[in-house]
PQR file with spaces between the fields and no chain letter, atoms N, CA, C, O and H, PARSE charges and radii, in Angstrom:
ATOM       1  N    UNK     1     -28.128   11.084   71.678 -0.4000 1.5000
ATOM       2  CA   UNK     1     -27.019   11.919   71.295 -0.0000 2.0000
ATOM       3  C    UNK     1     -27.508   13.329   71.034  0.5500 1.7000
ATOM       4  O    UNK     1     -28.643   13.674   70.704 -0.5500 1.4000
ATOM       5  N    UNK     2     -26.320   14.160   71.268 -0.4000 1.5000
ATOM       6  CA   UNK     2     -27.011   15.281   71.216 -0.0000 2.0000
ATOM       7  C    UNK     2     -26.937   15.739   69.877  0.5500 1.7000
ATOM       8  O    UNK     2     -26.457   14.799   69.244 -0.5500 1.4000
ATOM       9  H    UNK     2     -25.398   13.879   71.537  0.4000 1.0000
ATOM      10  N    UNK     3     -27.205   16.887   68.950 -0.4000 1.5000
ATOM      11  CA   UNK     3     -26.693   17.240   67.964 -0.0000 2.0000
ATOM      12  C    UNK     3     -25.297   17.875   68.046  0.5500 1.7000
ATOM      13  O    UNK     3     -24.896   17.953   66.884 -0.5500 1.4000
ATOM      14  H    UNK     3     -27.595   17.651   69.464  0.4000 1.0000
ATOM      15  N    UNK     4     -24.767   18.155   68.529 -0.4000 1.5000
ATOM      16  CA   UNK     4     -23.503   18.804   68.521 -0.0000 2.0000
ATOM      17  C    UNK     4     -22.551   17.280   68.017  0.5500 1.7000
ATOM      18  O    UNK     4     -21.765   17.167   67.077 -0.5500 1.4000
ATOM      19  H    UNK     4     -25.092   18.091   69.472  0.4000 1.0000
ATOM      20  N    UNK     5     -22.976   16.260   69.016 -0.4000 1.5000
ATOM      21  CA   UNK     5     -22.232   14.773   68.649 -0.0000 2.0000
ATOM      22  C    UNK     5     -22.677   14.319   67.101  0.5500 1.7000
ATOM      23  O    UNK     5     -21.910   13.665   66.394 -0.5500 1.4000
ATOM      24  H    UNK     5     -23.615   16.352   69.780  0.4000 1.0000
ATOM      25  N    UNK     6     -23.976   14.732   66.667 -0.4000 1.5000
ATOM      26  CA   UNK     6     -23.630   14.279   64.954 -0.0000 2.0000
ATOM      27  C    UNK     6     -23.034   15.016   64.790  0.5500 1.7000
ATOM      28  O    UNK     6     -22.043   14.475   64.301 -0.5500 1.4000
ATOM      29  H    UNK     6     -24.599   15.263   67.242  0.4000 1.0000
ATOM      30  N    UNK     7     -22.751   16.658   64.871 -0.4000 1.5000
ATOM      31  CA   UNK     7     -22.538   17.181   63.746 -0.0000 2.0000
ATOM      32  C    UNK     7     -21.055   16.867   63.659  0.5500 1.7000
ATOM      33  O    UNK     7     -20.551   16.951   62.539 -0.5500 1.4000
ATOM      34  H    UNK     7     -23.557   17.098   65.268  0.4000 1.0000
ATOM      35  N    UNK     8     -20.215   16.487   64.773 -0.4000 1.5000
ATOM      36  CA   UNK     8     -18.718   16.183   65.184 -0.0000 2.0000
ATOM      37  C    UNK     8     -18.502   15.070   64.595  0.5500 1.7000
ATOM      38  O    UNK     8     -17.468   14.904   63.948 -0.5500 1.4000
ATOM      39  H    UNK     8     -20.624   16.419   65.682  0.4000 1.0000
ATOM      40  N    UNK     9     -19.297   14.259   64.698 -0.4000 1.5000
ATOM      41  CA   UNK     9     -19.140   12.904   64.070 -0.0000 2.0000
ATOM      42  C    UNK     9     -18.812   12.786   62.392  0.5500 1.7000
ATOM      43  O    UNK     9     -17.954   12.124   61.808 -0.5500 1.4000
ATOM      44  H    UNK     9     -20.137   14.394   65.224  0.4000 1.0000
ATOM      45  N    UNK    10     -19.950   13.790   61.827 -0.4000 1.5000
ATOM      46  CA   UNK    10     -19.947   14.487   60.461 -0.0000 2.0000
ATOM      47  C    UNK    10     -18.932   15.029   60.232  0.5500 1.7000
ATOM      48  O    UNK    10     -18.402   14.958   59.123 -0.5500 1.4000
ATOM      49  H    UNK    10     -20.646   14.329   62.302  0.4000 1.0000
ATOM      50  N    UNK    11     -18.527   15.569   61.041 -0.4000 1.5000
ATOM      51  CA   UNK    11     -17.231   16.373   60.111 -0.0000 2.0000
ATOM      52  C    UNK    11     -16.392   15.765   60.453  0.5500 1.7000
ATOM      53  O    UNK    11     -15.488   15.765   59.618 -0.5500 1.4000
ATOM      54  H    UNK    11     -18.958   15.626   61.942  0.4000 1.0000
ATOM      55  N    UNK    12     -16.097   14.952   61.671 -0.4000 1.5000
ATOM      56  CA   UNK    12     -14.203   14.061   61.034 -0.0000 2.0000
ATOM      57  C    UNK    12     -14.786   12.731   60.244  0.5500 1.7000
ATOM      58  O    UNK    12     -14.059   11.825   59.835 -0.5500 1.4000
ATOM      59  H    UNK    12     -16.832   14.952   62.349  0.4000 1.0000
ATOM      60  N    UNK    13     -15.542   12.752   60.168 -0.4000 1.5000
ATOM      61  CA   UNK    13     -15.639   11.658   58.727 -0.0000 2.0000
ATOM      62  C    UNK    13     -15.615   12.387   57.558  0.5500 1.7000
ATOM      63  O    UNK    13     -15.334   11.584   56.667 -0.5500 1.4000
ATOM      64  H    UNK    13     -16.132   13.488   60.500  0.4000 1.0000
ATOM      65  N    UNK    14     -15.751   13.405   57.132 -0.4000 1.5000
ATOM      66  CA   UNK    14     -15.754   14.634   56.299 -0.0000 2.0000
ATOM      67  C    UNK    14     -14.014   14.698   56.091  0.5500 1.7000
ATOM      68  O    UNK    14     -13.412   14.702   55.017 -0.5500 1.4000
ATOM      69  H    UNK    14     -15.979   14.057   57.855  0.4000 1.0000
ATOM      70  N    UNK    15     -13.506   14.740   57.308 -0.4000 1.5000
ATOM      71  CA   UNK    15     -12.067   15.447   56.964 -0.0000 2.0000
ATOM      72  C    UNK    15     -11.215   14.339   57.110  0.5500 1.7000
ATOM      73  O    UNK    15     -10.011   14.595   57.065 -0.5500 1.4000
ATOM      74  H    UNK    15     -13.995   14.736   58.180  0.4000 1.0000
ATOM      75  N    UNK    16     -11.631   12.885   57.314 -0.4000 1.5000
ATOM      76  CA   UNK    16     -10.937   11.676   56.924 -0.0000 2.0000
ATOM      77  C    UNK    16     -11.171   11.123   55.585  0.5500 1.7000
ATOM      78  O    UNK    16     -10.309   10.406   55.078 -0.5500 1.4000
ATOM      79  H    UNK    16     -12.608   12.677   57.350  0.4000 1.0000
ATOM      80  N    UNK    17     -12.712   11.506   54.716 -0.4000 1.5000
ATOM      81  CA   UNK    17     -12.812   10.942   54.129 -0.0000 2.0000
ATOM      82  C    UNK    17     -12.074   12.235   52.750  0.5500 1.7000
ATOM      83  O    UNK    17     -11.641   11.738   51.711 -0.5500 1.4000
ATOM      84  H    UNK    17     -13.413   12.088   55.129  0.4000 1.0000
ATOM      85  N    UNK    18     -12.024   13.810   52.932 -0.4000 1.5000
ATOM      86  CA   UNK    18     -10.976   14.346   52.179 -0.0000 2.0000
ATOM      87  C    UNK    18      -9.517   14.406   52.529  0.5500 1.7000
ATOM      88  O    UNK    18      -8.696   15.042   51.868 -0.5500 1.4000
ATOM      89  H    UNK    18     -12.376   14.214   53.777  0.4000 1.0000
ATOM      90  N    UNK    19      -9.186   13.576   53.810 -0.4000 1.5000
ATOM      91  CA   UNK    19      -7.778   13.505   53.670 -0.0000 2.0000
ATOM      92  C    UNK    19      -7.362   12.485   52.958  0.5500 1.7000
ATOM      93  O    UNK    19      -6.415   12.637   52.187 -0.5500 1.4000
ATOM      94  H    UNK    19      -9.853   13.059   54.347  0.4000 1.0000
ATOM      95  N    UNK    20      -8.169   10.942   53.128 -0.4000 1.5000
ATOM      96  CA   UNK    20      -7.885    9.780   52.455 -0.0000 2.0000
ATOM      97  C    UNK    20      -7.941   10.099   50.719  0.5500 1.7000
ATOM      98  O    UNK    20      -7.208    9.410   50.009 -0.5500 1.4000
ATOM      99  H    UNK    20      -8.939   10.819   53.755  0.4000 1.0000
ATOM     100  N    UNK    21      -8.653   10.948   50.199 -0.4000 1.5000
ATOM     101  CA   UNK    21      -8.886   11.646   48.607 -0.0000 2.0000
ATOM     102  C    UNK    21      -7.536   11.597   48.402  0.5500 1.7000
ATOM     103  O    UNK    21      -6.909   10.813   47.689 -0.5500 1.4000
ATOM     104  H    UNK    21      -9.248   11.507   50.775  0.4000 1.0000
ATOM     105  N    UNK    22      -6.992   12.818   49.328 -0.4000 1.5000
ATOM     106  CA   UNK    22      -5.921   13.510   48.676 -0.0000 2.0000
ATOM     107  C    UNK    22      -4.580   12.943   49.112  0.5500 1.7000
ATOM     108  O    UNK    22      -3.693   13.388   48.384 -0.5500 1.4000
ATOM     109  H    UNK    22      -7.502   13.455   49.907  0.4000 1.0000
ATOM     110  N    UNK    23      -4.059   12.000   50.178 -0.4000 1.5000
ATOM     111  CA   UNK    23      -3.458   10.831   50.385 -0.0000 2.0000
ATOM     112  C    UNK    23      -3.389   10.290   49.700  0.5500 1.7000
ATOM     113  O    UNK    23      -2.201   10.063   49.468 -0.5500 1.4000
ATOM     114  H    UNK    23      -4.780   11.640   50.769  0.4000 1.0000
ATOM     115  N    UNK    24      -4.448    9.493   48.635 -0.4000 1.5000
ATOM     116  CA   UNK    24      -4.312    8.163   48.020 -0.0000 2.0000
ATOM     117  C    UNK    24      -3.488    9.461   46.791  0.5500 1.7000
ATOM     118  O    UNK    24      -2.273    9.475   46.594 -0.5500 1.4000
ATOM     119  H    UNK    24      -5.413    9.678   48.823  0.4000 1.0000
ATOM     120  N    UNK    25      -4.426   10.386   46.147 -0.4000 1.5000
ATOM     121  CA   UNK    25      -3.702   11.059   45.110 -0.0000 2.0000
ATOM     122  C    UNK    25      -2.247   11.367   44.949  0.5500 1.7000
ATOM     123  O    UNK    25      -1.566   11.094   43.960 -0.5500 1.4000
ATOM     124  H    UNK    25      -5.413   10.374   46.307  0.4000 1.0000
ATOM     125  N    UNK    26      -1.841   11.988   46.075 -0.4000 1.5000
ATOM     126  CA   UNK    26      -0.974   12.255   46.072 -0.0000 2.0000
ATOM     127  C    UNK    26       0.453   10.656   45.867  0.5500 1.7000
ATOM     128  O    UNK    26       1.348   10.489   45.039 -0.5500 1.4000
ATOM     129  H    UNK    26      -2.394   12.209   46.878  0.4000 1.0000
ATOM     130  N    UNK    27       0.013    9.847   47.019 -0.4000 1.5000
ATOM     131  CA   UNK    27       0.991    8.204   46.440 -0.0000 2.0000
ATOM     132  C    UNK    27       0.623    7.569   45.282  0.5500 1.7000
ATOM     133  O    UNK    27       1.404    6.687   44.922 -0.5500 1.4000
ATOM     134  H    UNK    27      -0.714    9.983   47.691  0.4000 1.0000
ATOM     135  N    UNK    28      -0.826    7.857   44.245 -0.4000 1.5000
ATOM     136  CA   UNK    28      -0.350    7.103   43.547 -0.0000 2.0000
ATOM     137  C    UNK    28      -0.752    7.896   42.217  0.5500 1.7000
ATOM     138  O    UNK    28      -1.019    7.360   41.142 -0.5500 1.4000
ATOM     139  H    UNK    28      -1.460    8.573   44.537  0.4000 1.0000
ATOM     140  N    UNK    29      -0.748    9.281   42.484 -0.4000 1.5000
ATOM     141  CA   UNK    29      -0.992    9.757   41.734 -0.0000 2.0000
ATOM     142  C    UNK    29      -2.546   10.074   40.874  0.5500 1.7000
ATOM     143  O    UNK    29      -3.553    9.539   41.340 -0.5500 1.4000
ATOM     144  H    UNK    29      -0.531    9.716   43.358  0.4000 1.0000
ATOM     145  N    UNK    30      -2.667   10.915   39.677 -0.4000 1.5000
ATOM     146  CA   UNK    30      -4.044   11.468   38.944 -0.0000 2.0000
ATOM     147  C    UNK    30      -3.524   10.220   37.668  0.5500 1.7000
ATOM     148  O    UNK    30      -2.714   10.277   36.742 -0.5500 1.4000
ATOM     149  H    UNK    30      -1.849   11.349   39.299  0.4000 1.0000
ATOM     150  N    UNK    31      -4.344    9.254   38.124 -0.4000 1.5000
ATOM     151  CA   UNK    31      -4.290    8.489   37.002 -0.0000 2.0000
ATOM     152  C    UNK    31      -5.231    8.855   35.515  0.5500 1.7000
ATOM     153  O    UNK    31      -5.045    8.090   34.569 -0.5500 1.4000
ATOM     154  H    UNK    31      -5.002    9.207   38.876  0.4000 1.0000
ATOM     155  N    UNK    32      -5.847    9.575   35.402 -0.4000 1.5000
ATOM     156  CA   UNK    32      -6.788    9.633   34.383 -0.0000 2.0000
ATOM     157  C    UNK    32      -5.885   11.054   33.228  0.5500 1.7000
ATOM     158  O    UNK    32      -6.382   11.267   32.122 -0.5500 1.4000
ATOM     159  H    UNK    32      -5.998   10.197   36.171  0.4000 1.0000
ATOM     160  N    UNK    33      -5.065   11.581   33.517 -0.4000 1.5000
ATOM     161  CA   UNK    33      -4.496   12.660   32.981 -0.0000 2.0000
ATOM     162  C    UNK    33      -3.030   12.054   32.285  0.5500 1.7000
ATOM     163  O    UNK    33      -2.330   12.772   31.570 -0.5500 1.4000
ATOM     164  H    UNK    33      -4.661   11.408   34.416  0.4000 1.0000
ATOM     165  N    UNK    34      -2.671   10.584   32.616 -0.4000 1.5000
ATOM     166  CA   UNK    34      -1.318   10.221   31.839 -0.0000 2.0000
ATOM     167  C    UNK    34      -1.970    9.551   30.960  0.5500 1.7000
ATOM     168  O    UNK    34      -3.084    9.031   31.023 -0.5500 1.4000
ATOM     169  H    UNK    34      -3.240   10.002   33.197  0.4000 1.0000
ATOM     170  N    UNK    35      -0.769    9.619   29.657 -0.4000 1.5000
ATOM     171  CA   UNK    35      -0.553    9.641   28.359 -0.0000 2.0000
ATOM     172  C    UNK    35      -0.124    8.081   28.173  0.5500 1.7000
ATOM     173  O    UNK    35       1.053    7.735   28.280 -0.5500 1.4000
ATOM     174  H    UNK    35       0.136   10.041   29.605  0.4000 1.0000
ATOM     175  N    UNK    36      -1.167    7.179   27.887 -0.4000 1.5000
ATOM     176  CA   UNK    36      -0.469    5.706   27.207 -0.0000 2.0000
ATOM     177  C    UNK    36      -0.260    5.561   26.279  0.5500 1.7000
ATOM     178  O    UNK    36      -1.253    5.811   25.596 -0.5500 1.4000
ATOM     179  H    UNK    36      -2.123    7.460   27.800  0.4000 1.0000
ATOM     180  N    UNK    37       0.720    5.196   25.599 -0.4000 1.5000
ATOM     181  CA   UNK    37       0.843    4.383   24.337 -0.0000 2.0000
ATOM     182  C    UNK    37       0.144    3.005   23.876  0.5500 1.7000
ATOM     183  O    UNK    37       0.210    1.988   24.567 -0.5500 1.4000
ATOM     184  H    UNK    37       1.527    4.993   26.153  0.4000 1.0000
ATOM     185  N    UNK    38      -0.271    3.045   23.118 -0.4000 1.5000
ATOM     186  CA   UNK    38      -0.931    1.621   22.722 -0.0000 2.0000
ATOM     187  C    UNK    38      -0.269    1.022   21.135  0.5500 1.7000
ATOM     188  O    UNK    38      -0.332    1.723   20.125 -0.5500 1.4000
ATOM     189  H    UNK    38      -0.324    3.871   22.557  0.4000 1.0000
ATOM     190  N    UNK    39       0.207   -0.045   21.140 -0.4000 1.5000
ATOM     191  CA   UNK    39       0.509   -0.608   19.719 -0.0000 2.0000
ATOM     192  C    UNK    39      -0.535   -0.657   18.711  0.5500 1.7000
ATOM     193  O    UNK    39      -1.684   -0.967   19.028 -0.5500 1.4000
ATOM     194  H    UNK    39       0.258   -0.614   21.961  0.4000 1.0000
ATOM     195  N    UNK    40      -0.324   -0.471   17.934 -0.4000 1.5000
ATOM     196  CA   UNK    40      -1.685   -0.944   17.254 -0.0000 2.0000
ATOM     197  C    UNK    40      -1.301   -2.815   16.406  0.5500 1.7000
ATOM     198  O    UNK    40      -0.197   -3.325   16.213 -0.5500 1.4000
ATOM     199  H    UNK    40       0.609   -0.219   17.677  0.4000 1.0000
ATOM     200  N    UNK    41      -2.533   -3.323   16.126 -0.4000 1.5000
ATOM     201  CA   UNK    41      -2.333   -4.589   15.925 -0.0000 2.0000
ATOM     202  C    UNK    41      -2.345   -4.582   14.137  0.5500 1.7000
ATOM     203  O    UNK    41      -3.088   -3.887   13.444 -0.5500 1.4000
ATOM     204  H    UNK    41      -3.430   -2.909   16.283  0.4000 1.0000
ATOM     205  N    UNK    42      -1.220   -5.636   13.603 -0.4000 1.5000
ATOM     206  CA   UNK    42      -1.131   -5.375   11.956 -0.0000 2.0000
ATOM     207  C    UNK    42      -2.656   -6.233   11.541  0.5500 1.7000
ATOM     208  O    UNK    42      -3.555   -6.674   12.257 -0.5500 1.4000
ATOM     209  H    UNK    42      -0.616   -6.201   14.165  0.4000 1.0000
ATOM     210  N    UNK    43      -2.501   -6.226   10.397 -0.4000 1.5000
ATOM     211  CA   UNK    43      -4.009   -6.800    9.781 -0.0000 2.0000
ATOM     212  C    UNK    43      -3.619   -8.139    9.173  0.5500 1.7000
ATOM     213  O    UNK    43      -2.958   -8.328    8.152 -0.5500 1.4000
ATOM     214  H    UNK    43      -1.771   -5.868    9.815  0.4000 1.0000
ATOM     215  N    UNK    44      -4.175   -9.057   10.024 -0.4000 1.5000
ATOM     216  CA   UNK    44      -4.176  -10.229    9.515 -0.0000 2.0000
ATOM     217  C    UNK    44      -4.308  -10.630    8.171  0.5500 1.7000
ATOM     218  O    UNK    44      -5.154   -9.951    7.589 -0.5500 1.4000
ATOM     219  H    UNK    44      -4.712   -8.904   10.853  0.4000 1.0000
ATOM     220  N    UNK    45      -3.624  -11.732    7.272 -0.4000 1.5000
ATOM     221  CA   UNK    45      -3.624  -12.020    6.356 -0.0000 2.0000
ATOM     222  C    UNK    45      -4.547  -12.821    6.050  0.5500 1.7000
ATOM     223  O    UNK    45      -4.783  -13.486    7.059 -0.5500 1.4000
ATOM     224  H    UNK    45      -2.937  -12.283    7.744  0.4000 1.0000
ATOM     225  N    UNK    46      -5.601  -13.316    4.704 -0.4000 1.5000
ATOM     226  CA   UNK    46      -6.301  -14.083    4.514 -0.0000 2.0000
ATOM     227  C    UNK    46      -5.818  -15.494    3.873  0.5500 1.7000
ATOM     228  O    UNK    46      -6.469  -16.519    3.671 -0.5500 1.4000
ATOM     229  H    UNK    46      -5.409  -12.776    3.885  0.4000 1.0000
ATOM     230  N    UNK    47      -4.494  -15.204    3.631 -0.4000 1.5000
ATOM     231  CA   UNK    47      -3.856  -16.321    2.635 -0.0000 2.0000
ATOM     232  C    UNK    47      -3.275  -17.564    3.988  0.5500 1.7000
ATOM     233  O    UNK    47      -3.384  -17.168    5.149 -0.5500 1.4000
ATOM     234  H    UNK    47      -3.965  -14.372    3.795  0.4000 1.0000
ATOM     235  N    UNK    48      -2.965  -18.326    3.860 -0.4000 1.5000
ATOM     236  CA   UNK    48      -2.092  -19.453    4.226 -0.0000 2.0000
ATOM     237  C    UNK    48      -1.297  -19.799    3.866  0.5500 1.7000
ATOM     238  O    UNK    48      -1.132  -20.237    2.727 -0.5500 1.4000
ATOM     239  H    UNK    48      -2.876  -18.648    2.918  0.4000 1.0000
ATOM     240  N    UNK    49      -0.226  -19.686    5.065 -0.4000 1.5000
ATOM     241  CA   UNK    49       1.386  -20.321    4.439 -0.0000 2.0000
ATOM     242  C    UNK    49       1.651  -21.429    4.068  0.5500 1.7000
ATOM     243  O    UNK    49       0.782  -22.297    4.148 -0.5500 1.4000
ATOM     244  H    UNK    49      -0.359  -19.330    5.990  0.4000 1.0000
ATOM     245  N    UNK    50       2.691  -21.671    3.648 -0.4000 1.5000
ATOM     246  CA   UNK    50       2.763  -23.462    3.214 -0.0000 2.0000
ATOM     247  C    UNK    50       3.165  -24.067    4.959  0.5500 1.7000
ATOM     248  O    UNK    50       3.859  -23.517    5.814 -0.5500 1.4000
ATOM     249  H    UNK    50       3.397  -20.965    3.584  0.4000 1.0000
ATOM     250  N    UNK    51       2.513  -25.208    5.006 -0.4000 1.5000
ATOM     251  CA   UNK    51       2.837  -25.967    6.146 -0.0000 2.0000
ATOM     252  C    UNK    51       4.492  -26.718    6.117  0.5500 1.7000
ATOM     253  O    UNK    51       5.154  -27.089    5.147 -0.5500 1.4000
ATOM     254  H    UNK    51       1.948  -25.655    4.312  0.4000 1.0000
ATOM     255  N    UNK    52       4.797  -26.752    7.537 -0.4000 1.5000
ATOM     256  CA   UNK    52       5.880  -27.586    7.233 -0.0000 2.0000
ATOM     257  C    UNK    52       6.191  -29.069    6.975  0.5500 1.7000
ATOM     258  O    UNK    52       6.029  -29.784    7.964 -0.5500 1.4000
ATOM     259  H    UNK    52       4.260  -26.451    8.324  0.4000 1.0000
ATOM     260  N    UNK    53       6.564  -29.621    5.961 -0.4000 1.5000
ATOM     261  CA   UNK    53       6.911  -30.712    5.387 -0.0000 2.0000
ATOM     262  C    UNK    53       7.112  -32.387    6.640  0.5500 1.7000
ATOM     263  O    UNK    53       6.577  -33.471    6.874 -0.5500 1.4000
ATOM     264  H    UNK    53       6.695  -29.040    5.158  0.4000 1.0000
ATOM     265  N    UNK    54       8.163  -31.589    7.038 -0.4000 1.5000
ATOM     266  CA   UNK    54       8.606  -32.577    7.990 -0.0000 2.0000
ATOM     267  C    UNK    54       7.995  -32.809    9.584  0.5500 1.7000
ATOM     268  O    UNK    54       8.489  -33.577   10.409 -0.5500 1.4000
ATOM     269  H    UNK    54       8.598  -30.709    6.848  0.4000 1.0000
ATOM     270  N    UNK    55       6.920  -32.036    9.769 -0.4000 1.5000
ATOM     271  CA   UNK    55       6.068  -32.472   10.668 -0.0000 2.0000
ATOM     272  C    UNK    55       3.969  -32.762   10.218  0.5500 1.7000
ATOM     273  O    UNK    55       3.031  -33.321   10.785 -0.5500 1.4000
ATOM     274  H    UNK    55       6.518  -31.413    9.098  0.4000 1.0000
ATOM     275  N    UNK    56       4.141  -32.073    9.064 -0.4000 1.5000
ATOM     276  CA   UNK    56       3.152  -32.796    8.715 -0.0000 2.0000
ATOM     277  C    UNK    56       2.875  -33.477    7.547  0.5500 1.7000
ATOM     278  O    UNK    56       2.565  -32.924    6.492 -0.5500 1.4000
ATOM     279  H    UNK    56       4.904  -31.619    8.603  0.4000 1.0000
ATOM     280  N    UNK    57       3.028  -35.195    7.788 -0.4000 1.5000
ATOM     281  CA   UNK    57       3.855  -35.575    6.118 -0.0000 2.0000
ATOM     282  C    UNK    57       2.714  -37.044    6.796  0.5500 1.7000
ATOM     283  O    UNK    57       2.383  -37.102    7.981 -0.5500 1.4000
ATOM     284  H    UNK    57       3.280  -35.645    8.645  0.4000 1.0000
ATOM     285  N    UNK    58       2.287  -38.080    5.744 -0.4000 1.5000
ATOM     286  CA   UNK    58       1.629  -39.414    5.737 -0.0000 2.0000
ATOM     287  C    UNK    58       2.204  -39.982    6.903  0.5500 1.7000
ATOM     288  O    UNK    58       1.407  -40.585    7.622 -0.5500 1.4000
ATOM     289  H    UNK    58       2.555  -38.033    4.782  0.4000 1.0000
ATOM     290  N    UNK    59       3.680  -39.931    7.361 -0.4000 1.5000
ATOM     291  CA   UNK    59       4.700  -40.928    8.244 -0.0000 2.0000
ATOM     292  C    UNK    59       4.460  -40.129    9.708  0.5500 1.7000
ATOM     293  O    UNK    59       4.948  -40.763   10.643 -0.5500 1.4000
ATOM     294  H    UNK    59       4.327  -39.441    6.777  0.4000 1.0000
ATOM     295  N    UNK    60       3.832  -38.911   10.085 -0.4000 1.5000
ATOM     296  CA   UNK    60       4.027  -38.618   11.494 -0.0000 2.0000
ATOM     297  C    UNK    60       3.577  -39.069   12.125  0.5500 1.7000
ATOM     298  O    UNK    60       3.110  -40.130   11.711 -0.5500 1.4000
ATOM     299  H    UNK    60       3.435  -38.396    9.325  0.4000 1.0000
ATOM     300  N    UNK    61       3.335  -38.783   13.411 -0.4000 1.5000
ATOM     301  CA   UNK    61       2.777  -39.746   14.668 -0.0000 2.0000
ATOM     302  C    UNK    61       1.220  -39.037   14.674  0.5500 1.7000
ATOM     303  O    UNK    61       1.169  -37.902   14.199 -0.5500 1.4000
ATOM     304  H    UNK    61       3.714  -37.921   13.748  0.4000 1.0000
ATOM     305  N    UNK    62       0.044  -39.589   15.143 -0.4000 1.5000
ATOM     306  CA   UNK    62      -0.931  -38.880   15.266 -0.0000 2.0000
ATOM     307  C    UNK    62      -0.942  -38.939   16.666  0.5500 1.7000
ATOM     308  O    UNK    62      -0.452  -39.907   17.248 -0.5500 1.4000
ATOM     309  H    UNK    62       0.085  -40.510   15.529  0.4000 1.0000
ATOM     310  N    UNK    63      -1.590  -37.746   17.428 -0.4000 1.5000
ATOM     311  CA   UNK    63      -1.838  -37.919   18.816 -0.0000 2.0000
ATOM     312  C    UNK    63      -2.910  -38.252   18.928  0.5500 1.7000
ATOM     313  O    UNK    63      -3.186  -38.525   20.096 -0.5500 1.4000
ATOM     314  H    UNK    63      -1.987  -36.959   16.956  0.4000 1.0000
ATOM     315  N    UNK    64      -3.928  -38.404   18.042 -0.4000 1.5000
ATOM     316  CA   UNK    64      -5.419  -38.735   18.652 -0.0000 2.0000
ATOM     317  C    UNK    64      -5.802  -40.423   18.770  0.5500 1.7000
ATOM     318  O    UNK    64      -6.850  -40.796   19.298 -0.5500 1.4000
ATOM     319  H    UNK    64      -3.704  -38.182   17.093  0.4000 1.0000
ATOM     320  N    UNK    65      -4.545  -41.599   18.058 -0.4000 1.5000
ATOM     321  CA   UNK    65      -4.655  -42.673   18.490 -0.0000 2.0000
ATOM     322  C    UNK    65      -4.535  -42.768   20.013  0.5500 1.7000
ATOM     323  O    UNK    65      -4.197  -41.816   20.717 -0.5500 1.4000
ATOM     324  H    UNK    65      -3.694  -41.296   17.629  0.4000 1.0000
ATOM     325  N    UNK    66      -4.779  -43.755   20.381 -0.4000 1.5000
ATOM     326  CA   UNK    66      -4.723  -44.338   21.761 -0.0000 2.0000
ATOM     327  C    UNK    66      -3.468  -45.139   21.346  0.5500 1.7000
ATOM     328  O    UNK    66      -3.313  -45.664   20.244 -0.5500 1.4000
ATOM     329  H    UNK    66      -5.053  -44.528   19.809  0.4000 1.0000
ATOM     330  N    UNK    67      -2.444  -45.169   22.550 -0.4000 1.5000
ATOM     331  CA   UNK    67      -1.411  -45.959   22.337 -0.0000 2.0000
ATOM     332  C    UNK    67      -1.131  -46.578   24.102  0.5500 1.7000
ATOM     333  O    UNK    67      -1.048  -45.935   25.148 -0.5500 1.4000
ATOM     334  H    UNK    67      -2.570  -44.743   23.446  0.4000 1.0000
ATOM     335  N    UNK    68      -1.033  -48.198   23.822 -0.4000 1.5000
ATOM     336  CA   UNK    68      -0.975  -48.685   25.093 -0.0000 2.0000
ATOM     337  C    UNK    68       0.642  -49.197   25.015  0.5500 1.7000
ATOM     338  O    UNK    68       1.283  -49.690   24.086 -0.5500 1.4000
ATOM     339  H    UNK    68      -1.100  -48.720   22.972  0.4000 1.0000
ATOM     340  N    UNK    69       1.020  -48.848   26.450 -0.4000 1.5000
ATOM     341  CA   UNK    69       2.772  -48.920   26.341 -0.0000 2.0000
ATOM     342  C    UNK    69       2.796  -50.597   27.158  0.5500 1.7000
ATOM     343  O    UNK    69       3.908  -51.123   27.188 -0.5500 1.4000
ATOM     344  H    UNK    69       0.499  -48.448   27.204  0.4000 1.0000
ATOM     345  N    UNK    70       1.648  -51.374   27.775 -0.4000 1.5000
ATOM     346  CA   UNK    70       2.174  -52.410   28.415 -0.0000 2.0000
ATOM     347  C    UNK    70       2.330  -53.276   27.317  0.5500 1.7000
ATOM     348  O    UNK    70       1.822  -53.247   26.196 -0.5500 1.4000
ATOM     349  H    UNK    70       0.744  -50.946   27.751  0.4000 1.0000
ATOM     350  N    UNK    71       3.579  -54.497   28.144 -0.4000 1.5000
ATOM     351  CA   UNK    71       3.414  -55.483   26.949 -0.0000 2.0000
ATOM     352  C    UNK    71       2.146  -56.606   27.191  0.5500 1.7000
ATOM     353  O    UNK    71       1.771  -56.889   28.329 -0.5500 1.4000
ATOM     354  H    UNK    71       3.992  -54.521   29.055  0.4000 1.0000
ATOM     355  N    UNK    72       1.589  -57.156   26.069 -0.4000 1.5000
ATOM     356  CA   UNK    72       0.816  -58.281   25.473 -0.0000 2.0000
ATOM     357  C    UNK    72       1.245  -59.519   25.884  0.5500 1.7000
ATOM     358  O    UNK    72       2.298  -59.900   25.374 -0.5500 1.4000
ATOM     359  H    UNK    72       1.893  -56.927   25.144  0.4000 1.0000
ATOM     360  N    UNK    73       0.677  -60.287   26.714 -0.4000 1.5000
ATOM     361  CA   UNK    73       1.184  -61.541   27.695 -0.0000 2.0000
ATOM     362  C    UNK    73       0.060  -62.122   26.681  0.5500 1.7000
ATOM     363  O    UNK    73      -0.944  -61.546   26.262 -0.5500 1.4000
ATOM     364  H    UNK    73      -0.179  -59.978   27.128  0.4000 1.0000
ATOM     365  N    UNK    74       0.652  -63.792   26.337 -0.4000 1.5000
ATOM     366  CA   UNK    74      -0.274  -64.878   26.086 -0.0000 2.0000
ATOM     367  C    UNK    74      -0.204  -66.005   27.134  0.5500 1.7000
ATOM     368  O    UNK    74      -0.940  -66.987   27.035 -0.5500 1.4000
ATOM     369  H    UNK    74       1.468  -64.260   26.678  0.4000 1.0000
C-alpha cells in the first residue's frame, strides 16, 4: 500500500469515528451534566415491634415439619 492509502484510510476512520461521537450525543444526549434526584434512606430503628398475635401464637402451623399427605394403608 502506498502511503497516501493509510493516510485515507486514517482519516475516514477519523471522521466516522467523530461522527459516531457526536451522533450517539446528540440521540441520547450529555449524560454526565443532568441533575438526579436521589431519596435519601430514613434510619433504621433499633427497637422491635410487637409481633403479630394471630400468626405467631403455640397453635400455628410450622413449615419446617415434614408433612406427608398420602393415606396410611395396614
Amino acid at each position: 500500500m502506498k502511503k497516501s492509502d493509510i493516510a485515507m484510510i486514517i482519516l475516514i476512520a477519523a471522521i466516522g469515528v467523530i461522527g459516531a461521537f457526536f451522533g450517539t450525543r446528540a440521540i441520547l444526549g450529555d449524560g454526565a451534566t443532568k441533575e438526579v434526584s436521589v431519596d435519601t434512606v430514613e434510619k433504621i430503628s433499633p427497637t422491635l415491634s410487637e409481633v403479630d398475635p394471630t400468626i405467631f401464637n403455640a397453635e400455628a402451623i410450622n413449615p419446617a415439619v415434614k408433612v406427608n399427605l398420602e393415606e396410611k394403608t395396614q
